[in-house]
C-alpha positions in Angstrom: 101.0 80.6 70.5 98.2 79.7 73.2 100.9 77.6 74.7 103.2 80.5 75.4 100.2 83.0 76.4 99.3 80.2 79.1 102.6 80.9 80.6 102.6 83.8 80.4 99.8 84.1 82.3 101.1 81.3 84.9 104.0 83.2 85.3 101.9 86.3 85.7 99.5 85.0 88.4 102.3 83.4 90.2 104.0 87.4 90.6 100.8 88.9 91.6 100.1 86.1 94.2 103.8 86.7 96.0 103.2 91.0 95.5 99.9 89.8 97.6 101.3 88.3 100.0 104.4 90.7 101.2 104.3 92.3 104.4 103.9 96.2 104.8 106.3 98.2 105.4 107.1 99.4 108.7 104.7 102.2 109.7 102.3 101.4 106.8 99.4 99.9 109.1 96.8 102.0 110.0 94.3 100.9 112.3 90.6 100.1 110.9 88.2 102.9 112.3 86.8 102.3 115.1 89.1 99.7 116.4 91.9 102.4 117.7 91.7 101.0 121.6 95.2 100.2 122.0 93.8 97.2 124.4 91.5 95.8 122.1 92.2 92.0 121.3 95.8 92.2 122.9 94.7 90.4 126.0 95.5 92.8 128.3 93.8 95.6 130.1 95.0 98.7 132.3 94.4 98.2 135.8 92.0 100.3 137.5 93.6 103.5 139.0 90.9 103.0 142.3 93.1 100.6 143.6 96.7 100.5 141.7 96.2 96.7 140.6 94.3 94.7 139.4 91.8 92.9 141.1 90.0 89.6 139.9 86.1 90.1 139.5 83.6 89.1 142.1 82.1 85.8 141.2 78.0 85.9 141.9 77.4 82.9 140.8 80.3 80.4 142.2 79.1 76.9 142.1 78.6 75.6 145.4 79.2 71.8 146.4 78.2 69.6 149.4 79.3 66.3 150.8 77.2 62.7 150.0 78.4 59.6 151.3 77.9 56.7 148.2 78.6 53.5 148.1 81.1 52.1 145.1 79.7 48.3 145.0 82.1 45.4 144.5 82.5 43.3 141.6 83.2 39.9 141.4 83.2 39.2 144.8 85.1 42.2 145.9 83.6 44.6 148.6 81.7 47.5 149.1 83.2 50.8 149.8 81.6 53.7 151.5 82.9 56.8 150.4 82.2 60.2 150.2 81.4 62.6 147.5 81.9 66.2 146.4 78.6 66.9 144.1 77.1 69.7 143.0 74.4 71.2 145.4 70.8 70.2 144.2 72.3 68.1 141.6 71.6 64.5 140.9 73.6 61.5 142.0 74.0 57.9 141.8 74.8 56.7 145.7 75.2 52.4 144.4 71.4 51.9 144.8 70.0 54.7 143.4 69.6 58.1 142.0 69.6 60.4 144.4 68.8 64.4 144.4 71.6 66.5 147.1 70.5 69.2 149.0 70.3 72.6 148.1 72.9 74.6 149.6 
């Protein structure tokens, strides 16, 4: 008897799982409150009616670079090589010899 009440009871668990897990039907989803901006997580956002498109936001803090001539040093008997560098302004580099601070832009 505890046999057949065990599957019973599989078979039973099995059911509710797949009643879980069907979809709603069409029109059945309501919107959590507070959550009923039609823009909200769909990745897209109206465009502001100041200028009739969109326009990219200004960027305050855009990284700034400068030049740095370095030297890549030759192994094995192959040469130097002067170069230059993009690097971050006021960042540290490495110019062959040493470490070296750039300028502030």
């Amino acid at each position: 008897m505890s046999r057949l009440f065990l599957r019973r009871m599989l078979v039973v668990g099995i059911g509710m799982t797949g009643a879980a897990c069907q979809d709603a039907p069409r029109g059945y989803y309501q919107p959590a409150p507070g959550y009923s901006n039609p823009y909200y997580n769909s990745g897209y956002a109206p465009a502001p009616s100041q200028y009739g498109y969109s326009q990219p936001a200004p960027n305050y803090n855009q990284t700034r670079y400068t030049t740095v001539t370095v030297t890549n040093r030759g192994q094995n008997g192959y040469r130097d090589d002067v170069v230059q560098q993009q690097v971050v302004c006021g960042s540290q580099y490495y110019d062959g010899y040493r470490t070296r601070t750039a300028p502030r832009c």
